[in-house]
mmCIF file of the N, C-alpha and C atoms, coordinates in Angstrom:
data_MODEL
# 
_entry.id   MODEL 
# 
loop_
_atom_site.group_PDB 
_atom_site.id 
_atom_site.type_symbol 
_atom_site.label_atom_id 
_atom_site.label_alt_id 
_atom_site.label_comp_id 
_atom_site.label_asym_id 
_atom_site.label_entity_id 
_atom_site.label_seq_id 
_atom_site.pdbx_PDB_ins_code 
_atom_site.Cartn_x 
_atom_site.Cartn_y 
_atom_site.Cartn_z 
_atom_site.occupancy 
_atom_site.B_iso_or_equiv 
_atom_site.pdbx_formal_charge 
_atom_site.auth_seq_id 
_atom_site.auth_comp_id 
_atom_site.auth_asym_id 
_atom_site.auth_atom_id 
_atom_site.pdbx_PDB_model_num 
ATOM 1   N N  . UNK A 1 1  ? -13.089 -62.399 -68.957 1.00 0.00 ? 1  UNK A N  1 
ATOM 2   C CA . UNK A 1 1  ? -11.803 -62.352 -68.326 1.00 0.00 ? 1  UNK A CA 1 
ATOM 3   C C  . UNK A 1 1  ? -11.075 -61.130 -68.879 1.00 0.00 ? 1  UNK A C  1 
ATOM 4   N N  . UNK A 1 2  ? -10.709 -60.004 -68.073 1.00 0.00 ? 2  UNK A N  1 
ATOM 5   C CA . UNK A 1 2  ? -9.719  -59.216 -68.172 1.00 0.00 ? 2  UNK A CA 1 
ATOM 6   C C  . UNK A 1 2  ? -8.479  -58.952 -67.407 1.00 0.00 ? 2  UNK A C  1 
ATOM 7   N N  . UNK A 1 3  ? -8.033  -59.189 -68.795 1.00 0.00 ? 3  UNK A N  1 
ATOM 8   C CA . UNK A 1 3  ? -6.201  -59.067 -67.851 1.00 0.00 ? 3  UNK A CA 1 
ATOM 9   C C  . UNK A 1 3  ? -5.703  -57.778 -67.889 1.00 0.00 ? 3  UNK A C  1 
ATOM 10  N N  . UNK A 1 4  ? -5.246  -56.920 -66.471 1.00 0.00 ? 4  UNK A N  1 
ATOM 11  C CA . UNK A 1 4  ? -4.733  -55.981 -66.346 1.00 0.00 ? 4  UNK A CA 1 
ATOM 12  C C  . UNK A 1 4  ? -3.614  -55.941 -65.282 1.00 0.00 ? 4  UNK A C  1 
ATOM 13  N N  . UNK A 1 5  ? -3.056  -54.893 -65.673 1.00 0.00 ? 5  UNK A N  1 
ATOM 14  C CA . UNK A 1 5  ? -0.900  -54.630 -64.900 1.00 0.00 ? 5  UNK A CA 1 
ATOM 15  C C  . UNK A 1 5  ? -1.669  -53.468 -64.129 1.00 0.00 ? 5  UNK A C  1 
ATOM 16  N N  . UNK A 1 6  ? -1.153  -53.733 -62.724 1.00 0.00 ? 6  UNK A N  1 
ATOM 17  C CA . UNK A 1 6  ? -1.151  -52.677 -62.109 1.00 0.00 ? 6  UNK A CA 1 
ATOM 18  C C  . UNK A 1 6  ? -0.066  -52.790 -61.244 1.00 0.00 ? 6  UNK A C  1 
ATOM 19  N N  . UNK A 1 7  ? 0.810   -51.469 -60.988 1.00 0.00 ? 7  UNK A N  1 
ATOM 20  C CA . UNK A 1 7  ? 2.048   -51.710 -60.498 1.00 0.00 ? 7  UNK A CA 1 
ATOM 21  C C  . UNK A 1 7  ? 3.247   -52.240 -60.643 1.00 0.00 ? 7  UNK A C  1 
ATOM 22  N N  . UNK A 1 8  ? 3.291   -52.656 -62.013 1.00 0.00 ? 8  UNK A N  1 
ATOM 23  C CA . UNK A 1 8  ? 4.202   -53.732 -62.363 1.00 0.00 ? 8  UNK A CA 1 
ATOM 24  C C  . UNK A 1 8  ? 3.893   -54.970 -62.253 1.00 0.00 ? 8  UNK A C  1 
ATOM 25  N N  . UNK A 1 9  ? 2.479   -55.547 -61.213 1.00 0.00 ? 9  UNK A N  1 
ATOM 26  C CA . UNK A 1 9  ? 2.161   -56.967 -61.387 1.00 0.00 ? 9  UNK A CA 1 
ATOM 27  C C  . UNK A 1 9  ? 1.003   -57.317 -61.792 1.00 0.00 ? 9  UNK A C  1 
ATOM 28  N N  . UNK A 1 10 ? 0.930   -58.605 -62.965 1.00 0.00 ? 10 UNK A N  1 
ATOM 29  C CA . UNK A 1 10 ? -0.511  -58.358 -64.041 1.00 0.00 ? 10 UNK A CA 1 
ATOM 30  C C  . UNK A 1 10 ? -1.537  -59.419 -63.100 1.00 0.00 ? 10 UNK A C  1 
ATOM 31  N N  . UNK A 1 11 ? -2.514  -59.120 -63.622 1.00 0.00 ? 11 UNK A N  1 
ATOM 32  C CA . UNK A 1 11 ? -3.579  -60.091 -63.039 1.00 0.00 ? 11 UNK A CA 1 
ATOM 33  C C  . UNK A 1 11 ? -4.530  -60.150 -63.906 1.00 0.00 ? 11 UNK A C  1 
ATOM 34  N N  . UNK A 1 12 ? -5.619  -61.303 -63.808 1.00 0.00 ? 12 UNK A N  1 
ATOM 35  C CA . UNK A 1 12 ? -6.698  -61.299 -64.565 1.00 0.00 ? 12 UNK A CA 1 
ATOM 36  C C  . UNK A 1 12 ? -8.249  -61.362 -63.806 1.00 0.00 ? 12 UNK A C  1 
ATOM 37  N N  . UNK A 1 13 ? -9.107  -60.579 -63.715 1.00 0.00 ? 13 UNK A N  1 
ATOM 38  C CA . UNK A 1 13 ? -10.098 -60.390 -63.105 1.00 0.00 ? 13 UNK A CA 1 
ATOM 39  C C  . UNK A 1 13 ? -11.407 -60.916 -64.268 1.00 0.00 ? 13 UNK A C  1 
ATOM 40  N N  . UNK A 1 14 ? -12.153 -62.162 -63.671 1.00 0.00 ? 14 UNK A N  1 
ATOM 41  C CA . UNK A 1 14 ? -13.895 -62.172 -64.208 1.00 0.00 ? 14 UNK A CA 1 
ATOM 42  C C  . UNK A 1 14 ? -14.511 -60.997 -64.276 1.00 0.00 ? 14 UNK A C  1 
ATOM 43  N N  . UNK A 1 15 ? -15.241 -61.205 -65.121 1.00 0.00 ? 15 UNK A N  1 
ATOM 44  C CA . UNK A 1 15 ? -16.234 -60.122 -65.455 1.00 0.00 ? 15 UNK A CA 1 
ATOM 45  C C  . UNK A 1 15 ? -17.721 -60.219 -66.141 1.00 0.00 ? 15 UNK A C  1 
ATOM 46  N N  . UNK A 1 16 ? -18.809 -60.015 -65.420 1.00 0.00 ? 16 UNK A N  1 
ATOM 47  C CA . UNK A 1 16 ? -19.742 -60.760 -65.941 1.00 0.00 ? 16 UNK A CA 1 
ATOM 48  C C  . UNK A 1 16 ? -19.882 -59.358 -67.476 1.00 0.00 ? 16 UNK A C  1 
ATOM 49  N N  . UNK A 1 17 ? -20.033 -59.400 -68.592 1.00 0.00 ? 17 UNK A N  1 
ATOM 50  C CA . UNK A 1 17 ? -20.754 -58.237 -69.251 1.00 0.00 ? 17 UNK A CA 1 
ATOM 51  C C  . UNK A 1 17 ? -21.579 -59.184 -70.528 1.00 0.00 ? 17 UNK A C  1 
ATOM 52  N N  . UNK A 1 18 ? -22.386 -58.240 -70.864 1.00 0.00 ? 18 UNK A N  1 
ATOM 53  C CA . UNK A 1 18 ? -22.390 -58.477 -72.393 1.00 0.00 ? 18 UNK A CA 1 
ATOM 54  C C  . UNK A 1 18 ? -21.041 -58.498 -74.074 1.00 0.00 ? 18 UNK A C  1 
ATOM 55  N N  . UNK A 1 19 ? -20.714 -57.506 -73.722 1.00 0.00 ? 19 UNK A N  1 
ATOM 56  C CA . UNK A 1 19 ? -19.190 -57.774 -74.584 1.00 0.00 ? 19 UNK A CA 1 
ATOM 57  C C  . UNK A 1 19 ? -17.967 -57.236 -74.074 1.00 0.00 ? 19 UNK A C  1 
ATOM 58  N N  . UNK A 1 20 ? -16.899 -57.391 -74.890 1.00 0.00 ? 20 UNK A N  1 
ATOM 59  C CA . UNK A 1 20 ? -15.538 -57.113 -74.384 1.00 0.00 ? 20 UNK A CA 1 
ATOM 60  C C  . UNK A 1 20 ? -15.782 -55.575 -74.380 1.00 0.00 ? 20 UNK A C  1 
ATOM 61  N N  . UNK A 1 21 ? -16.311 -54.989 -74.810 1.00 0.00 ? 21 UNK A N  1 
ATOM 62  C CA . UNK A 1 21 ? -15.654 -53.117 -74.303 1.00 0.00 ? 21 UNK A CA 1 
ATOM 63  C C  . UNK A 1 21 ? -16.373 -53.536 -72.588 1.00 0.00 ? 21 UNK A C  1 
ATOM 64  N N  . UNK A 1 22 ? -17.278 -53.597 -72.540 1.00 0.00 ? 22 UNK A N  1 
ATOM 65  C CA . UNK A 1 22 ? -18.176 -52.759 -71.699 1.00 0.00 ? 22 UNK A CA 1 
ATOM 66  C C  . UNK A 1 22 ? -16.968 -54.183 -70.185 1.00 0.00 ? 22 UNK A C  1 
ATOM 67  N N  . UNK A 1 23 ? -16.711 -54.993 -70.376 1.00 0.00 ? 23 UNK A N  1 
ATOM 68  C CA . UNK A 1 23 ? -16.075 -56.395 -69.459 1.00 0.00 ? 23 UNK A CA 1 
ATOM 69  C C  . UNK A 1 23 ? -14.783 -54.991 -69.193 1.00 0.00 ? 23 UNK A C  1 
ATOM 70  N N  . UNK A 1 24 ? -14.071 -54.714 -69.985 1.00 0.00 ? 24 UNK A N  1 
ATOM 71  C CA . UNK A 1 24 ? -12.917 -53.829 -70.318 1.00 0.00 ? 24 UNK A CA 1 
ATOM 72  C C  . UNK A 1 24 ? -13.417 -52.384 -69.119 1.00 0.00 ? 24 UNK A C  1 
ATOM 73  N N  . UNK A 1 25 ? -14.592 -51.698 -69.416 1.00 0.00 ? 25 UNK A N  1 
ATOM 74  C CA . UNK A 1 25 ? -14.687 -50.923 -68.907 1.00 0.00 ? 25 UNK A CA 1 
ATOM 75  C C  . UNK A 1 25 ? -15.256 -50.704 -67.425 1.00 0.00 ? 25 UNK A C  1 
ATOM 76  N N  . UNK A 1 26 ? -15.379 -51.684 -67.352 1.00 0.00 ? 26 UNK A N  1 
ATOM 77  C CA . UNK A 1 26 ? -16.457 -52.241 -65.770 1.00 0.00 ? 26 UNK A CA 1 
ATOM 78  C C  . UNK A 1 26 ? -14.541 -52.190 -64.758 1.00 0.00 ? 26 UNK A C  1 
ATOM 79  N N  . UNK A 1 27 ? -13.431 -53.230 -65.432 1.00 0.00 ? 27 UNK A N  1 
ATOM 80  C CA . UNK A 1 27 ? -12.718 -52.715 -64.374 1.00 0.00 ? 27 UNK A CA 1 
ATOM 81  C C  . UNK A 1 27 ? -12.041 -51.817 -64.412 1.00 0.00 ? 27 UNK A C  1 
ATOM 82  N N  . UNK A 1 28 ? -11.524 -50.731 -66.054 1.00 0.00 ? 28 UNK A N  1 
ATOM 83  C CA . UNK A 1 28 ? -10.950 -49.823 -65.756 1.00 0.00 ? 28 UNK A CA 1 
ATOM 84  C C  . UNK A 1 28 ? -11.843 -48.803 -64.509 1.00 0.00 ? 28 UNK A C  1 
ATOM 85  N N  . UNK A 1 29 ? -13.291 -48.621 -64.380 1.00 0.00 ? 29 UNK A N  1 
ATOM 86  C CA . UNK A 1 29 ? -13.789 -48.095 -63.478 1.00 0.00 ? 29 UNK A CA 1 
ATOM 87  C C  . UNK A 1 29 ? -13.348 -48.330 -62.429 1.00 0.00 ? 29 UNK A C  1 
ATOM 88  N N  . UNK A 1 30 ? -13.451 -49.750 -62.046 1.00 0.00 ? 30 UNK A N  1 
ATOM 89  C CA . UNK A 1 30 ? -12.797 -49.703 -60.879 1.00 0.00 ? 30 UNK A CA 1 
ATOM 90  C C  . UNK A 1 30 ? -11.716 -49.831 -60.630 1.00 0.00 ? 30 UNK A C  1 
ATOM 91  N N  . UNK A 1 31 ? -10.777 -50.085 -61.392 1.00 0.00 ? 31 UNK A N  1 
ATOM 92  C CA . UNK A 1 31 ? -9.221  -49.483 -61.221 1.00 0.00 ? 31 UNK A CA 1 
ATOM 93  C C  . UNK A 1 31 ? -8.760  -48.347 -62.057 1.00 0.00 ? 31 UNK A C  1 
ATOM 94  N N  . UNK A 1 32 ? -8.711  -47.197 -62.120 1.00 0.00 ? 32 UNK A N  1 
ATOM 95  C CA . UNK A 1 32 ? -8.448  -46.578 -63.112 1.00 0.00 ? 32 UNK A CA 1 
ATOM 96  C C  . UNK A 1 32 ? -7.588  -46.315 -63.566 1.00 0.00 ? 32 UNK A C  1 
ATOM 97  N N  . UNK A 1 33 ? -6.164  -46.628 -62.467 1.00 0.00 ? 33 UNK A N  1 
ATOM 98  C CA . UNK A 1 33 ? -4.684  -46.755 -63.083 1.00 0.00 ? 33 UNK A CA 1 
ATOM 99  C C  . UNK A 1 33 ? -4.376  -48.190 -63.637 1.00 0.00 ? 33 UNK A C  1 
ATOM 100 N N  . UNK A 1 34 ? -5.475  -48.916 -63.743 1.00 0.00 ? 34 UNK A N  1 
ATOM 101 C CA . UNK A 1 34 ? -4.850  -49.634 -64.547 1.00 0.00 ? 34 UNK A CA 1 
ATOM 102 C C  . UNK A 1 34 ? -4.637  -50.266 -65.900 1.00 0.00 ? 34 UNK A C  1 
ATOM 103 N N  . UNK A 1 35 ? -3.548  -51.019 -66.376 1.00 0.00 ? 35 UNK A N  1 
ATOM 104 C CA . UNK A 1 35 ? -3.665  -50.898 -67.977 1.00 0.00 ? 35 UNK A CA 1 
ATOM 105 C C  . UNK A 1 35 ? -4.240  -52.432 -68.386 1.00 0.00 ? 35 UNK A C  1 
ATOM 106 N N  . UNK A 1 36 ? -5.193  -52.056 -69.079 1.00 0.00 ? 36 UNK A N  1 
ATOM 107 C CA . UNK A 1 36 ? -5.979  -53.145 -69.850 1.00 0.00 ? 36 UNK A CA 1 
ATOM 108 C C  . UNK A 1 36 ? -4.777  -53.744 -70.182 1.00 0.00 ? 36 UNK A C  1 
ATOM 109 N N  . UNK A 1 37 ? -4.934  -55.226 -70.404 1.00 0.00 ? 37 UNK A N  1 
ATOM 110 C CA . UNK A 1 37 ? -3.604  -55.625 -70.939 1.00 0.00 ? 37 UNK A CA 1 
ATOM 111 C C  . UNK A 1 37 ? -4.690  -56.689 -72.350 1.00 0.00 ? 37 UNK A C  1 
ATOM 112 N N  . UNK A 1 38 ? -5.657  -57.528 -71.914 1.00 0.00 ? 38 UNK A N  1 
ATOM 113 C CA . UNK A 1 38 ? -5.729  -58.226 -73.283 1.00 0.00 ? 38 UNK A CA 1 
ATOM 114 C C  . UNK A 1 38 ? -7.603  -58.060 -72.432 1.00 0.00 ? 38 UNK A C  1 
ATOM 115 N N  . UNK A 1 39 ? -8.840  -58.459 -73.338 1.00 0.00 ? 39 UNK A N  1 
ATOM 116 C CA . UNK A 1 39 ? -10.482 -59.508 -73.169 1.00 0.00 ? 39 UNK A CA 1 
ATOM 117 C C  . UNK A 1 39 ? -10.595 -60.556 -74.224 1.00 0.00 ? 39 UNK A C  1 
ATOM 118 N N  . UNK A 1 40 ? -10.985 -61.386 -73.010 1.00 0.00 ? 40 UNK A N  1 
ATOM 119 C CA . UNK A 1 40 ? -11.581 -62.616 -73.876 1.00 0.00 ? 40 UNK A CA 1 
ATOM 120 C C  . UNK A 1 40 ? -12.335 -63.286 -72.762 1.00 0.00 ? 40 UNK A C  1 
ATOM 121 N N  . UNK A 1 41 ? -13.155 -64.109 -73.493 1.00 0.00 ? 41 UNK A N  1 
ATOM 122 C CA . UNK A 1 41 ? -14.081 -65.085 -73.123 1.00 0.00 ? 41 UNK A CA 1 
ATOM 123 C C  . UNK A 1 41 ? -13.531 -66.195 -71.954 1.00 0.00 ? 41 UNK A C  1 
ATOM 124 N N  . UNK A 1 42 ? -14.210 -66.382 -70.776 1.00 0.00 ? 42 UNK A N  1 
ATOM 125 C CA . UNK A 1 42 ? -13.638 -67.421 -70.073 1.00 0.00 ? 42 UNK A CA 1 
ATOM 126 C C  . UNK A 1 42 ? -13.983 -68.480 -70.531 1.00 0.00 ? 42 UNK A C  1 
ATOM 127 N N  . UNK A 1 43 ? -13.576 -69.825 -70.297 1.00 0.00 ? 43 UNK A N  1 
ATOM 128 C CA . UNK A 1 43 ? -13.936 -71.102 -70.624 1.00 0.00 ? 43 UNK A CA 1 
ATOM 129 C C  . UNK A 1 43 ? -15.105 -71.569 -69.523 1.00 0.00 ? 43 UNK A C  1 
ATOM 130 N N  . UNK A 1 44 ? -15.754 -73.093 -69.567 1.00 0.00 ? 44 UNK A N  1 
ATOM 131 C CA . UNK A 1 44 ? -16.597 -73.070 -68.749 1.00 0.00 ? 44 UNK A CA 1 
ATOM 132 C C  . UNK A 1 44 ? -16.270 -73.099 -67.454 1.00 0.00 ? 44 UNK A C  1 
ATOM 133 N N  . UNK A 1 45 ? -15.037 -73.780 -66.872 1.00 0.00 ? 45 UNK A N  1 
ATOM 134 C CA . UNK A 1 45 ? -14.287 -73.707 -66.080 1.00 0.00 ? 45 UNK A CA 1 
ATOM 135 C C  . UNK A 1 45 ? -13.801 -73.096 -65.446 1.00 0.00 ? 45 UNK A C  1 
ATOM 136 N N  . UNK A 1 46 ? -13.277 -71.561 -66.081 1.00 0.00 ? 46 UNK A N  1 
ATOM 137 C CA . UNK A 1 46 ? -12.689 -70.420 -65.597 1.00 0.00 ? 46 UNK A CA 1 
ATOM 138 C C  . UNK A 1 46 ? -10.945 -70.677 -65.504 1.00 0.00 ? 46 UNK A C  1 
ATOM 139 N N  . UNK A 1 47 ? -10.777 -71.674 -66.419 1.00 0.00 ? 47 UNK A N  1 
ATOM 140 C CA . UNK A 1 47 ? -9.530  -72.748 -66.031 1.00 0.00 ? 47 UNK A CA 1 
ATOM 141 C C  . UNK A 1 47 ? -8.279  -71.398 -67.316 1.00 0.00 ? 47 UNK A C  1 
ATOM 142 N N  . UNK A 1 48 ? -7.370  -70.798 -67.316 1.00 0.00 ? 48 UNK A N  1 
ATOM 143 C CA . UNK A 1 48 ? -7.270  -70.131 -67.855 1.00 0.00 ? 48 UNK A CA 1 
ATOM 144 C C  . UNK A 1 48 ? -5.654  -71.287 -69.273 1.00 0.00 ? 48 UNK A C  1 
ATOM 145 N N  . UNK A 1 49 ? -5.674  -72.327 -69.061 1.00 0.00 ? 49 UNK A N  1 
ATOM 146 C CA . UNK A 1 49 ? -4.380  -73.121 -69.590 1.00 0.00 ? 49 UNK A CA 1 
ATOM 147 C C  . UNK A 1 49 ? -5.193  -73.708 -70.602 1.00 0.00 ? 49 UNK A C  1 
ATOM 148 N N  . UNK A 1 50 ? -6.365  -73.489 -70.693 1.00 0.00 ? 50 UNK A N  1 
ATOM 149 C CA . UNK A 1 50 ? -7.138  -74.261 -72.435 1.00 0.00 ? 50 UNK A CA 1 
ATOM 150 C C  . UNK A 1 50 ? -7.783  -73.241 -73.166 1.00 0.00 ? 50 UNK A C  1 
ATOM 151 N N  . UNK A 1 51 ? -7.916  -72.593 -73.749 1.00 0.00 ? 51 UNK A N  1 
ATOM 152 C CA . UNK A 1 51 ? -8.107  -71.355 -74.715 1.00 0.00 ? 51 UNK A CA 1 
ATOM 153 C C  . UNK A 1 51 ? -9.675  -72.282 -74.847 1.00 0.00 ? 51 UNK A C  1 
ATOM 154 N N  . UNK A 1 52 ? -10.514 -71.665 -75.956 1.00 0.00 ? 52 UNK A N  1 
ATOM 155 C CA . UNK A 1 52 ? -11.787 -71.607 -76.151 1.00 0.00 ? 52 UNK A CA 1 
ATOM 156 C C  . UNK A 1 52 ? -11.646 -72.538 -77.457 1.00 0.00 ? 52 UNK A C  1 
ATOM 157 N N  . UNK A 1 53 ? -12.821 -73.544 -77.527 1.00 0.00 ? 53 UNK A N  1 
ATOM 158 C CA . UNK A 1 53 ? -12.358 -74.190 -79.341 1.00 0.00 ? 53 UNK A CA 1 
ATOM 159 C C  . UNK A 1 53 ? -12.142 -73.154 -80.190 1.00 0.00 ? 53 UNK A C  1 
ATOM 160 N N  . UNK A 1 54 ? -13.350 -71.729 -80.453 1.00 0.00 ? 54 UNK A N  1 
ATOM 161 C CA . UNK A 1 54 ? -13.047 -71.120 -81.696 1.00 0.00 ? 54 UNK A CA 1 
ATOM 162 C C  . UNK A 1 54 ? -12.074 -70.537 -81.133 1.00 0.00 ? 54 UNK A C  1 
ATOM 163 N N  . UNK A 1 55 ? -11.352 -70.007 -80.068 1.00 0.00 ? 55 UNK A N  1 
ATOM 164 C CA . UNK A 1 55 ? -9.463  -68.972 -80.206 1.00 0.00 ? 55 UNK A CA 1 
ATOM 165 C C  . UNK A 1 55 ? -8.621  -70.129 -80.802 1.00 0.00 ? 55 UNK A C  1 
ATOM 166 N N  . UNK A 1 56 ? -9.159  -71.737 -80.398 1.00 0.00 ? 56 UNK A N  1 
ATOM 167 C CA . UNK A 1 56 ? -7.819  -72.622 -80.524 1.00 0.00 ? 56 UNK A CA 1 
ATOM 168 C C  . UNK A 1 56 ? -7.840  -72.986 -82.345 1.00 0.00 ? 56 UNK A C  1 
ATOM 169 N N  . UNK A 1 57 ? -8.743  -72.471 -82.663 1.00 0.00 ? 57 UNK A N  1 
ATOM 170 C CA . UNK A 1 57 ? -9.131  -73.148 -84.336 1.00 0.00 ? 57 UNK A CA 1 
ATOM 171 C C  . UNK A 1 57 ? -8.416  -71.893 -84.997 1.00 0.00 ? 57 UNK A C  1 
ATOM 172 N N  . UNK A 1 58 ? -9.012  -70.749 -84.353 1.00 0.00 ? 58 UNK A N  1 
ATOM 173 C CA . UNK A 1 58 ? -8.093  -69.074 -85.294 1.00 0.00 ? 58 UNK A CA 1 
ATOM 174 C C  . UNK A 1 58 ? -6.621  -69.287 -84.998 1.00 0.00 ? 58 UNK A C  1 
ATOM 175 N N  . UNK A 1 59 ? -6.080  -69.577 -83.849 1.00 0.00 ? 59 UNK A N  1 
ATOM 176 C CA . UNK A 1 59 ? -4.526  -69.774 -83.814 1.00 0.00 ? 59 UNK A CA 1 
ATOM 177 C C  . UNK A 1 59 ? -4.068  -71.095 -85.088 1.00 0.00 ? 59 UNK A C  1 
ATOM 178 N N  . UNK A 1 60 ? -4.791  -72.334 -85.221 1.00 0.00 ? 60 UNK A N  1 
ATOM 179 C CA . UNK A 1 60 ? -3.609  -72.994 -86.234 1.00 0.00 ? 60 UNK A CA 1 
ATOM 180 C C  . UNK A 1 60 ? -3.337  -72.992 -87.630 1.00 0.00 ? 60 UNK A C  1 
# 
């Protein structure tokens, strides 16, 4: 999952890769004005309101 602003409105686009640069660089290619905003891992779901166990264990 990469979240990027384009135009003033953000969105988050799937991405199949092996790691976060290359997930990162697959859509700056195809958008190139736009600004990376965060990568991370989708859940199995694709459900984006439950974080991953290990992000939810590093946050407490």
């Amino acid at each position: 999952m990469v979240g990027i602003k384009m135009a003033n409105k953000s969105t988050s686009v799937s991405v199949e890769a092996e790691d976060a640069l290359i997930a990162a660089l697959k859509v700056k290619h195809e958008n190139p004005t736009a600004t990376i905003t965060y990568v991370r891992k989708s859940n199995a779901r694709g459900d984006l309101r439950h974080p991953h166990r290990d992000m939810a264990r590093r946050s407490d």
